[in-house]
N, CA, C and O atoms as CSV, one atom per row, in Angstrom:
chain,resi,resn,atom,element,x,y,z
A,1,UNK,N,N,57.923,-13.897,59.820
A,1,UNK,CA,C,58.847,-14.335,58.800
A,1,UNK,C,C,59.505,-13.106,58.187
A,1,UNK,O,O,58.831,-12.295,57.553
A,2,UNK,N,N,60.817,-12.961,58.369
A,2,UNK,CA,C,61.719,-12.463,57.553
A,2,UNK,C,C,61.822,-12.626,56.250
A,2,UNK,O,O,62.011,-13.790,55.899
A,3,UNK,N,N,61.728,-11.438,55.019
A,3,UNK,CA,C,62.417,-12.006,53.848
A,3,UNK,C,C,63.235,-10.975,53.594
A,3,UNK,O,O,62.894,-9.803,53.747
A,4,UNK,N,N,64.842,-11.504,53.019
A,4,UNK,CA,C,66.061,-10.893,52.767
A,4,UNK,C,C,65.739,-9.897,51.300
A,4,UNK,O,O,65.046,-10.348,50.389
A,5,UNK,N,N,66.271,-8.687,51.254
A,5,UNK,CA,C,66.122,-7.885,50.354
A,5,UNK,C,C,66.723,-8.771,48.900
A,5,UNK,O,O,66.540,-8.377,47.748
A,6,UNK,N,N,67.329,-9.801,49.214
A,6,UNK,CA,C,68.065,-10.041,47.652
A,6,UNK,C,C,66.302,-11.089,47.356
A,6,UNK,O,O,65.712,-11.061,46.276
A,7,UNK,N,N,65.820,-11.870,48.554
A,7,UNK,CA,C,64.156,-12.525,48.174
A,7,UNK,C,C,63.450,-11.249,47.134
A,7,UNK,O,O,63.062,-11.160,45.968
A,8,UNK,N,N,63.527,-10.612,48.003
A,8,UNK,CA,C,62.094,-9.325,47.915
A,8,UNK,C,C,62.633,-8.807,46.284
A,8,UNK,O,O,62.093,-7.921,45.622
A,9,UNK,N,N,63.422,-9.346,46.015
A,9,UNK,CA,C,64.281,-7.931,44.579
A,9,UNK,C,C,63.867,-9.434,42.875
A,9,UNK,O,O,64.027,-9.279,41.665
A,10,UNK,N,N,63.440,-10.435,43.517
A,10,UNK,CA,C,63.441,-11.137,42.357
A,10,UNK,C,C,61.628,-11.272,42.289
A,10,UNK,O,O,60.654,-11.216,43.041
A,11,UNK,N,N,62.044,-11.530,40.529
A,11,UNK,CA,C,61.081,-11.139,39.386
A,11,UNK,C,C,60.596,-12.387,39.065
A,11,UNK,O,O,61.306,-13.391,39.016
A,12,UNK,N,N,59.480,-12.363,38.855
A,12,UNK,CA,C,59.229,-14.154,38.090
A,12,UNK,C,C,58.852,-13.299,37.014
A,12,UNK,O,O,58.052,-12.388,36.803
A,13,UNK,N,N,60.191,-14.275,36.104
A,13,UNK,CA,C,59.882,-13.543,34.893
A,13,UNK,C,C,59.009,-13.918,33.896
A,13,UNK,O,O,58.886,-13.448,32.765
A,14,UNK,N,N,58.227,-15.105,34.611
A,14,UNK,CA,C,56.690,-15.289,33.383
A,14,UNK,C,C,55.486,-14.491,33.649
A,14,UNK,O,O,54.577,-14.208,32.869
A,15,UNK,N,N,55.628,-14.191,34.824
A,15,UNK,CA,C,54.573,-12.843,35.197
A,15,UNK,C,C,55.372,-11.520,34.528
A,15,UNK,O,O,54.770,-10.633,33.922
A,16,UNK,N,N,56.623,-11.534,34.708
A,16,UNK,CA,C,57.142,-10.242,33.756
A,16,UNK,C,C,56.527,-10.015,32.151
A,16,UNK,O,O,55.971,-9.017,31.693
A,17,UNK,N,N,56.810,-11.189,31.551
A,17,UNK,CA,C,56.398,-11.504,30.328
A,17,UNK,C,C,54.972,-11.147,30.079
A,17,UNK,O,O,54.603,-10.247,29.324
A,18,UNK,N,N,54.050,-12.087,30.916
A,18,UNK,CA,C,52.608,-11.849,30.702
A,18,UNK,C,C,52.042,-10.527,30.635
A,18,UNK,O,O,51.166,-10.096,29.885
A,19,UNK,N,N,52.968,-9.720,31.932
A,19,UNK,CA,C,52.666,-8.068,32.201
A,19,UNK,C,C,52.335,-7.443,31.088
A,19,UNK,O,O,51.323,-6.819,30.770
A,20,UNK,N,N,53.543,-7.745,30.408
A,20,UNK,CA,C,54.352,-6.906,29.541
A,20,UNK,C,C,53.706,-7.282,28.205
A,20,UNK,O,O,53.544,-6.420,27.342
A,21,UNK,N,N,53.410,-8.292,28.057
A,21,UNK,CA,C,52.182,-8.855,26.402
A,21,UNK,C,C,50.805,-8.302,26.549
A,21,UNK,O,O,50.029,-7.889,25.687
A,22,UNK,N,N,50.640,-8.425,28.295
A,22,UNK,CA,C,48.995,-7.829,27.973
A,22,UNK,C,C,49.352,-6.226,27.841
A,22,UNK,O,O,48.461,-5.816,27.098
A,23,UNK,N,N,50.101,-5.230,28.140
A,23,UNK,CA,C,50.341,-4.044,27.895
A,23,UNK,C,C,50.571,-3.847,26.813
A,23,UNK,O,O,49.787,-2.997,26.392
A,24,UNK,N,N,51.620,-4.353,25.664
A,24,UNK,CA,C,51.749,-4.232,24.539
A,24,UNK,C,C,50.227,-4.910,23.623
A,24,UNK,O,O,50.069,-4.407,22.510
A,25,UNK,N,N,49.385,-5.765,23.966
A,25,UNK,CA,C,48.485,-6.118,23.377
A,25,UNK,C,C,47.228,-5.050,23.562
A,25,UNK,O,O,46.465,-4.944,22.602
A,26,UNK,N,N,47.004,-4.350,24.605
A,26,UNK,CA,C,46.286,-3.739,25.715
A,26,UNK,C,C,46.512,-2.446,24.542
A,26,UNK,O,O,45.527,-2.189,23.850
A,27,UNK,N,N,48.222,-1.357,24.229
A,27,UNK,CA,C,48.064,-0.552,23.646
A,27,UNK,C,C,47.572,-0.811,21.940
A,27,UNK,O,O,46.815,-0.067,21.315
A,28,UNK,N,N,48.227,-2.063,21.417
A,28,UNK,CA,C,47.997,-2.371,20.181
A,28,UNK,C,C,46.322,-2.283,19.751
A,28,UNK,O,O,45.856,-1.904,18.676
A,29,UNK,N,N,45.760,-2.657,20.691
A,29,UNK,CA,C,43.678,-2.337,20.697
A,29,UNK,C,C,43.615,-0.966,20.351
A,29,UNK,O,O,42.781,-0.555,19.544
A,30,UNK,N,N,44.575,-0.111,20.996
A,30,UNK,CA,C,43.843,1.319,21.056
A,30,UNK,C,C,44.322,1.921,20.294
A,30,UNK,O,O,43.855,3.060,20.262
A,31,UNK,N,N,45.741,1.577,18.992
A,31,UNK,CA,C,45.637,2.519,18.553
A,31,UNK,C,C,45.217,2.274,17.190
A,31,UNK,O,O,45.089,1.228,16.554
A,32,UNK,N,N,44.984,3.821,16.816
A,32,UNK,CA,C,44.551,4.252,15.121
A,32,UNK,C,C,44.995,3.418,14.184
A,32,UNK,O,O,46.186,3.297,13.898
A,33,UNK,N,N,43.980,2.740,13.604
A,33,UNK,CA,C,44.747,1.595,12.584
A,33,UNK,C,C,45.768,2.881,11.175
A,33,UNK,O,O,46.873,2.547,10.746
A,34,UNK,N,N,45.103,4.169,10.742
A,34,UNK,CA,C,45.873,4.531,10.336
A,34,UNK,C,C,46.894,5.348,10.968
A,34,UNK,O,O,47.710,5.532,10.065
A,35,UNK,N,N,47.230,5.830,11.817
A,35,UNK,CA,C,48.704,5.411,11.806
A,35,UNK,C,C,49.603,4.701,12.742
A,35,UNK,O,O,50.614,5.165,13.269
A,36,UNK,N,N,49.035,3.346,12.900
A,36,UNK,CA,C,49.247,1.968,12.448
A,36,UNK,C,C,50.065,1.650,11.127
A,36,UNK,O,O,51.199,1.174,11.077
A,37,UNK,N,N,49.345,1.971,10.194
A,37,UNK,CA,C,49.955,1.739,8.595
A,37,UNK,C,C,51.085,2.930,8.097
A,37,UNK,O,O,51.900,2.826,7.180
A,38,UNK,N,N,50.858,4.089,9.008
A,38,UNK,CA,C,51.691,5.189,8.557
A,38,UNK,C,C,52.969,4.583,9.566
A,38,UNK,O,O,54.137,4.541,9.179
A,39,UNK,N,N,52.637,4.249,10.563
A,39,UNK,CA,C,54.422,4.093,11.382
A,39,UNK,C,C,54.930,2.850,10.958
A,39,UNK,O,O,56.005,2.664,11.527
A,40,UNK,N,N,54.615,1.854,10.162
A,40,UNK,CA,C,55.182,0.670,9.431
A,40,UNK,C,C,55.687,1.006,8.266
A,40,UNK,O,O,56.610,0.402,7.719
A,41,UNK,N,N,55.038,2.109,7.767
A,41,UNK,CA,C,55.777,2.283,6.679
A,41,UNK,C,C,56.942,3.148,6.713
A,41,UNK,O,O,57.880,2.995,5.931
A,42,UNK,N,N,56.896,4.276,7.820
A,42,UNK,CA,C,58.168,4.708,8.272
A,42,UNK,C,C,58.941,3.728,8.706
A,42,UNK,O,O,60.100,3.735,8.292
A,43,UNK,N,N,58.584,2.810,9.494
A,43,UNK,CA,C,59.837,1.996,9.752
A,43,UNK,C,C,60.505,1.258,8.728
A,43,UNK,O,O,61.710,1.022,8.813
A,44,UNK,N,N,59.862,0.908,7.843
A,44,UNK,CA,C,59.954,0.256,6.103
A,44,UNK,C,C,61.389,0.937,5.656
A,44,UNK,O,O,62.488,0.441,5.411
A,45,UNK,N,N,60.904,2.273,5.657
A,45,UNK,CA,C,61.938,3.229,4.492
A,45,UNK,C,C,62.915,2.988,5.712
A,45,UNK,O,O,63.893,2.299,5.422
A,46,UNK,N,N,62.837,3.427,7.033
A,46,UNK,CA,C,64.537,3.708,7.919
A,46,UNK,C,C,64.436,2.309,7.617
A,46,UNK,O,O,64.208,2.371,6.409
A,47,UNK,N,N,64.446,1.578,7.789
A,47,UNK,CA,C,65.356,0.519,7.595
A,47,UNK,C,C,66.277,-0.045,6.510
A,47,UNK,O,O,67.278,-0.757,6.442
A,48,UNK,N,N,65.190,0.830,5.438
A,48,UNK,CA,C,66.330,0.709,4.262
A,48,UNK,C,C,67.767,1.344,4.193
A,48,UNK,O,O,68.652,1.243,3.343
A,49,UNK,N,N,67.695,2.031,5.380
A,49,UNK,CA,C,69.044,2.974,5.429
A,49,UNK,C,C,70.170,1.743,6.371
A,49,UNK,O,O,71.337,1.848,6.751
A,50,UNK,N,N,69.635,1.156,6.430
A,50,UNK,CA,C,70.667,0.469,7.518
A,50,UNK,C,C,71.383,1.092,8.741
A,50,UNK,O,O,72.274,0.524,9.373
A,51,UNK,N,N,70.810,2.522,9.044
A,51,UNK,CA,C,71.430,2.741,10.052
A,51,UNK,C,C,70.339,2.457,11.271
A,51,UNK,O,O,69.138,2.268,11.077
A,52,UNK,N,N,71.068,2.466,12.717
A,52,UNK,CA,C,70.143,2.747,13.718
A,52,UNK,C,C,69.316,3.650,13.850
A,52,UNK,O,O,69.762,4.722,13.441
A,53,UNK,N,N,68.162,3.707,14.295
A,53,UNK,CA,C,66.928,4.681,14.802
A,53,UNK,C,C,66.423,3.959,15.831
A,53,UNK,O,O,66.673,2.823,16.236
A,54,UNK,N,N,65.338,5.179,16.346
A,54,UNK,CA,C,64.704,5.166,17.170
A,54,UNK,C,C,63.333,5.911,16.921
A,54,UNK,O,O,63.265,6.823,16.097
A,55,UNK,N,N,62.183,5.470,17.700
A,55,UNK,CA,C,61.308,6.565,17.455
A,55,UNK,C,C,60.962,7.910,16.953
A,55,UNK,O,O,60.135,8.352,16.156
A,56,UNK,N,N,61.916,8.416,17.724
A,56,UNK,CA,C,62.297,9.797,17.442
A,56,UNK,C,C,62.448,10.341,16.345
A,56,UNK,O,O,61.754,11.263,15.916
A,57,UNK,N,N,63.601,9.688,15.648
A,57,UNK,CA,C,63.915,10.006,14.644
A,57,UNK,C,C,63.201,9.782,13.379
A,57,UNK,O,O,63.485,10.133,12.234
A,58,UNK,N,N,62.163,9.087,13.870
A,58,UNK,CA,C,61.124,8.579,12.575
A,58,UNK,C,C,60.295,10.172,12.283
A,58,UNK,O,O,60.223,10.759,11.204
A,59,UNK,N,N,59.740,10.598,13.586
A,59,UNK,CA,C,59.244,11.692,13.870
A,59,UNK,C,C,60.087,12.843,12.986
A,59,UNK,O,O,59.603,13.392,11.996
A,60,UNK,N,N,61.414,13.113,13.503
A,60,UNK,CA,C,62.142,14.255,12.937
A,60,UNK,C,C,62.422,14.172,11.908
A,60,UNK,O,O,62.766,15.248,11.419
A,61,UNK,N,N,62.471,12.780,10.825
A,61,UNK,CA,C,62.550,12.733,9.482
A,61,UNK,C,C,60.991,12.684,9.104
A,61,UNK,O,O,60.789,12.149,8.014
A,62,UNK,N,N,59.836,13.138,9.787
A,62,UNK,CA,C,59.008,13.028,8.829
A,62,UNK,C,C,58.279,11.604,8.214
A,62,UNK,O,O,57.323,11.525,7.442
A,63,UNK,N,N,58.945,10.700,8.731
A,63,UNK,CA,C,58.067,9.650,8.546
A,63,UNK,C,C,57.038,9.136,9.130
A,63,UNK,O,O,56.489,8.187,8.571
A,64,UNK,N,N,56.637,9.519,10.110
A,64,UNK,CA,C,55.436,9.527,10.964
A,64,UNK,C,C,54.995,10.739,12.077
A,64,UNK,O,O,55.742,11.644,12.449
A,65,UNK,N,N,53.883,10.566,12.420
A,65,UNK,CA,C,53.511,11.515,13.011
A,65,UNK,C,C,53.676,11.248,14.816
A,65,UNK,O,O,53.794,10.092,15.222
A,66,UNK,N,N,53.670,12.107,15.533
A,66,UNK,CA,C,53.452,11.597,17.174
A,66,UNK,C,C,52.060,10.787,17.177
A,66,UNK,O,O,50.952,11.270,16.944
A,67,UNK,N,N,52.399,9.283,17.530
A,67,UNK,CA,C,50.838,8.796,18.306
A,67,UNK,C,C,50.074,9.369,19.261
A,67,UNK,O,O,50.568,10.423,19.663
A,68,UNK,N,N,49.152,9.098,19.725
A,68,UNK,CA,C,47.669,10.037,20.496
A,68,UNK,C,C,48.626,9.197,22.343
A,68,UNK,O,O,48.324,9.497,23.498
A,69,UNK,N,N,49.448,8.437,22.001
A,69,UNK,CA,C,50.144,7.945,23.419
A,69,UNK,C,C,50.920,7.273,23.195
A,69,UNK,O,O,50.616,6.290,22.519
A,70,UNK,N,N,52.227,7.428,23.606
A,70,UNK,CA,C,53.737,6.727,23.656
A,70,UNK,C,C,53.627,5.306,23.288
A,70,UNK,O,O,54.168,4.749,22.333
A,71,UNK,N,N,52.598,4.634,24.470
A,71,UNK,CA,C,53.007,3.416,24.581
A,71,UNK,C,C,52.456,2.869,23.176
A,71,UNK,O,O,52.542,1.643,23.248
A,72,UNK,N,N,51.917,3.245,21.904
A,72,UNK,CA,C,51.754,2.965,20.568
A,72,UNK,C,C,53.128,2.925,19.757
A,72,UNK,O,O,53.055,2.763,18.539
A,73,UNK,N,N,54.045,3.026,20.203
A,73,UNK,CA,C,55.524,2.754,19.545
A,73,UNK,C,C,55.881,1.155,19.520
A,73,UNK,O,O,56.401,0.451,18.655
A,74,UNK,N,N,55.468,0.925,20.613
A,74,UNK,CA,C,55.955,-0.753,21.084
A,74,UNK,C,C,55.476,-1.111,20.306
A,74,UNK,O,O,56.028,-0.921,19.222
A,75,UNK,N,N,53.917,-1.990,20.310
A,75,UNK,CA,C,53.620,-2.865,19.225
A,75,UNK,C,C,53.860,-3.072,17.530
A,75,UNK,O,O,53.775,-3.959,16.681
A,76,UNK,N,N,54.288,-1.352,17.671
A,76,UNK,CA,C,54.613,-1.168,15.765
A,76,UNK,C,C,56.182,-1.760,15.855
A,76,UNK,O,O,56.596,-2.608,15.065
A,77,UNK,N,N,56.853,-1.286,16.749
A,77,UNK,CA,C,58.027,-1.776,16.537
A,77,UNK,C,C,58.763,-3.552,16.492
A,77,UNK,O,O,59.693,-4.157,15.959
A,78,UNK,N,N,57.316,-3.860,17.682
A,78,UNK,CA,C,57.322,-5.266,17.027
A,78,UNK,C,C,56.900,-6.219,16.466
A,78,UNK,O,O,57.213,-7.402,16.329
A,79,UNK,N,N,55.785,-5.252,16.003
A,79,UNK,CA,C,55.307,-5.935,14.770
A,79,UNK,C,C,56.226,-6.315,13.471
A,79,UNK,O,O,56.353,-7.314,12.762
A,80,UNK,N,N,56.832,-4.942,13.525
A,80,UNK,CA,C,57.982,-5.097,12.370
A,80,UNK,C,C,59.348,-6.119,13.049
A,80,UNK,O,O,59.968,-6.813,12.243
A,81,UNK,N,N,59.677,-6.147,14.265
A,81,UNK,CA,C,60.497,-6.936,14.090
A,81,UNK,C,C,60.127,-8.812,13.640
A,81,UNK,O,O,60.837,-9.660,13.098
A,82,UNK,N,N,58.498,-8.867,14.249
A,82,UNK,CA,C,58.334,-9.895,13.837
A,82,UNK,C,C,58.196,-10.180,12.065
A,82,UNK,O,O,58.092,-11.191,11.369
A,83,UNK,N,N,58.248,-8.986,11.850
A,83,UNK,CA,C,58.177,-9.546,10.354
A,83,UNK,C,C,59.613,-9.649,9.380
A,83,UNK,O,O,59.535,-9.753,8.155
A,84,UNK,N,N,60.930,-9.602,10.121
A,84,UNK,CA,C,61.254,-9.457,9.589
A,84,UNK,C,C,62.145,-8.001,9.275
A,84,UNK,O,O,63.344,-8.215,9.096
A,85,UNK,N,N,61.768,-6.720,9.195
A,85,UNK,CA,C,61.950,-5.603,8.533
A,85,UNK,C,C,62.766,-5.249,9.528
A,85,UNK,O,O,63.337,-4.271,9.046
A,86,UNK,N,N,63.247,-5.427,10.739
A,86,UNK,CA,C,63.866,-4.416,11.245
A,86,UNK,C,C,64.685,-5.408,12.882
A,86,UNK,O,O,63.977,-6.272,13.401
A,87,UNK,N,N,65.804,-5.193,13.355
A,87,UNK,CA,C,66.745,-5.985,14.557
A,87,UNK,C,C,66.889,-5.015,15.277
A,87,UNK,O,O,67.007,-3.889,14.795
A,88,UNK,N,N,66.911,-5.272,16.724
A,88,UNK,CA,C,67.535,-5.038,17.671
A,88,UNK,C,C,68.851,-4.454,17.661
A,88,UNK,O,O,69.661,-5.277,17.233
A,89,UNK,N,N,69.290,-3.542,17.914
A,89,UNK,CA,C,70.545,-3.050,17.262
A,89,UNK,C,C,71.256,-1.881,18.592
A,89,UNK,O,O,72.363,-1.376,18.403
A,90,UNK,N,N,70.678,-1.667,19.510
A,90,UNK,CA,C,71.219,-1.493,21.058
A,90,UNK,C,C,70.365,-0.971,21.976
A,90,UNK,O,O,69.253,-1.480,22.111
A,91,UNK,N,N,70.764,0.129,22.747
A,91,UNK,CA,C,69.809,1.059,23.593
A,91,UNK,C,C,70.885,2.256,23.256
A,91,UNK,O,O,72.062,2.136,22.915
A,92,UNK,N,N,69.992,3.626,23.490
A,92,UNK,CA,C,70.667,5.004,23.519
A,92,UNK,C,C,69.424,5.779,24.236
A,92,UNK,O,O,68.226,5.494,24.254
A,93,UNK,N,N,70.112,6.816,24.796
A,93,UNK,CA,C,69.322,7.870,25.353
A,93,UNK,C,C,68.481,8.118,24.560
A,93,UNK,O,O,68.875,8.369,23.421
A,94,UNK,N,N,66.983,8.150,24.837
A,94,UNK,CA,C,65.681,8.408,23.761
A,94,UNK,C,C,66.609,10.090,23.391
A,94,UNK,O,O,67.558,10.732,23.843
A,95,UNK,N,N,65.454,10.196,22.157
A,95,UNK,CA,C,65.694,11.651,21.908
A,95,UNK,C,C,64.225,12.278,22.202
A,95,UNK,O,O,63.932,13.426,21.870
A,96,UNK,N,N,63.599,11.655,22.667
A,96,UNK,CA,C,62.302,12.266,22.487
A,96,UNK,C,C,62.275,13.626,24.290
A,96,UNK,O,O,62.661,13.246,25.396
A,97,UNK,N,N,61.950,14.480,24.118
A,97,UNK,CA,C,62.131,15.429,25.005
A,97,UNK,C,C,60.578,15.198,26.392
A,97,UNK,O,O,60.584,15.850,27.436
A,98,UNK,N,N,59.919,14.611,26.192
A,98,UNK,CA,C,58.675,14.237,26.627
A,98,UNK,C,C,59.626,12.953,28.026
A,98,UNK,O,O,59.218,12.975,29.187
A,99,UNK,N,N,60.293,12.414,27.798
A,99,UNK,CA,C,61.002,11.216,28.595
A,99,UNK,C,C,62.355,11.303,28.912
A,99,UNK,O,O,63.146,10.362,28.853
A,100,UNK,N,N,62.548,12.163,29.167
A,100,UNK,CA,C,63.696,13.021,29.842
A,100,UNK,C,C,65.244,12.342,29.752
A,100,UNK,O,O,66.052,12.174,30.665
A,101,UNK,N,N,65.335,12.076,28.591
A,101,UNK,CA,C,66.901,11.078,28.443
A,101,UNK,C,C,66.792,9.611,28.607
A,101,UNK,O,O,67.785,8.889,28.511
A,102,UNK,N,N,65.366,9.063,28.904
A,102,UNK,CA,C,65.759,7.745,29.460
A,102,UNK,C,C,66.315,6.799,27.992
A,102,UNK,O,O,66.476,7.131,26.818
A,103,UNK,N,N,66.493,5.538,28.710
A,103,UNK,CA,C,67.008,4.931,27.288
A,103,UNK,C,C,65.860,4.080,26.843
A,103,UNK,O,O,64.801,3.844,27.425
A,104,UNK,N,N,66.304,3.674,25.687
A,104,UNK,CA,C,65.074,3.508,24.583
A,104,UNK,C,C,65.932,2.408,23.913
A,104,UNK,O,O,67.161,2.447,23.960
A,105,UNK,N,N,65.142,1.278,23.196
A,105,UNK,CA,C,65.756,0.316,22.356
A,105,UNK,C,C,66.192,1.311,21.250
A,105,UNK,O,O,65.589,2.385,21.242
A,106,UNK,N,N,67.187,1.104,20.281
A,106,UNK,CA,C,67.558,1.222,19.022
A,106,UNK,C,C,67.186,0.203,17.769
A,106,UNK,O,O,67.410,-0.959,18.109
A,107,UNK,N,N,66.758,0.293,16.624
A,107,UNK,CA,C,66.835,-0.439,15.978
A,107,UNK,C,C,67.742,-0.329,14.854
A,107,UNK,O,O,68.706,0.426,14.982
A,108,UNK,N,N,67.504,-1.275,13.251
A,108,UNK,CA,C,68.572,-1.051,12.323
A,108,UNK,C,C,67.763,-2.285,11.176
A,108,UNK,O,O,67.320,-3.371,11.552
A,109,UNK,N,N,67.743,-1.941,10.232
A,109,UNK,CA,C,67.007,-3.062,8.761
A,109,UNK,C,C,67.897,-4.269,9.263
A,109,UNK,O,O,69.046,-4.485,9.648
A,110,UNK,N,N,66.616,-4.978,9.018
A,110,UNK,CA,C,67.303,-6.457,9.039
A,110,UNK,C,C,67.531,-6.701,7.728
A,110,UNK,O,O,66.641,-6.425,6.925
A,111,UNK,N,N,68.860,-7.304,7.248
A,111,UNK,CA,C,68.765,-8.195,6.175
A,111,UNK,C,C,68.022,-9.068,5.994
A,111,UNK,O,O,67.369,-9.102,4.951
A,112,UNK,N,N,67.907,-9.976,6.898
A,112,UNK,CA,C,66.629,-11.244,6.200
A,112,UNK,C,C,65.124,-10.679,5.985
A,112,UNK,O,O,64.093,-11.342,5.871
A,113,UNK,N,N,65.347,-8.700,5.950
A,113,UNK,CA,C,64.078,-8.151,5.031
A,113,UNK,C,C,64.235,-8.484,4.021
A,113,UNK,O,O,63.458,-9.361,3.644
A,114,UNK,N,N,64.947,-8.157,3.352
A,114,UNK,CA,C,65.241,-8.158,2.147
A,114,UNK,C,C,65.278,-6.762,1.750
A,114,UNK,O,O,65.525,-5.890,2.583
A,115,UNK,N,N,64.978,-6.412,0.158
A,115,UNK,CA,C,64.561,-5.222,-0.114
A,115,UNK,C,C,63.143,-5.039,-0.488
A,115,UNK,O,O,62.351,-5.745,-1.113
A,116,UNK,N,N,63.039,-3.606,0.216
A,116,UNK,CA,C,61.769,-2.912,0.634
A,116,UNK,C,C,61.336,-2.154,-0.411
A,116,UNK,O,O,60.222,-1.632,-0.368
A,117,UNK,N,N,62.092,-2.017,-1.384
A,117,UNK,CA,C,62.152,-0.678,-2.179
A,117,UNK,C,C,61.211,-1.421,-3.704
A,117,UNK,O,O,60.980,-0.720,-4.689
């Protein structure tokens, strides 16, 4: 049996999904509950700015520290989007020098936060 490269190239995307929850659930176990509480609260204050960020920039302003491993960005980031504090707001070349330009979600304060302050 033959299968055509356009077969071989598709995704079932509920196994994508599942992948991708047990990885984000998988890093959320491992990391440091404090800073856990320190990168929510950086994301807290950027969002009060209403502009876009990214990881990175949480780092270079000082609002958090580097996690003990990358993949500890995800779950904080959506933790906060589930709560509320922070939208989807595009992709841009990471700034982080460790991941060589790739692109990275952007975020930006959600209004239906409200205020944080």
């Amino acid at each position: 049996m033959t299968t055509s490269p356009e077969a071989a190239a598709v995704v079932d995307p509920v196994a994508a999904d599942t992948a991708q929850q047990q990885g984000m659930d998988d890093a959320a176990a491992h990391t440091d509950t404090a800073w856990a509480a320190e990168c929510q609260k950086g994301i807290a204050v950027a969002a009060t700015l209403m502009l876009p960020f990214q990881a990175a920039d949480l780092v270079a302003a000082g609002l958090v520290s580097e996690p003990r491993h990358p993949n500890h960005w995800g779950p904080q980031f959506a933790a906060a989007h589930r709560g509320g504090v922070i939208e989807p707001h595009g992709v841009a070349r990471s700034k982080r020098a460790t991941v060589r330009n790739s692109l990275c979600r952007t975020w930006i304060g959600s209004i239906e936060g409200g205020d944080t302050a």
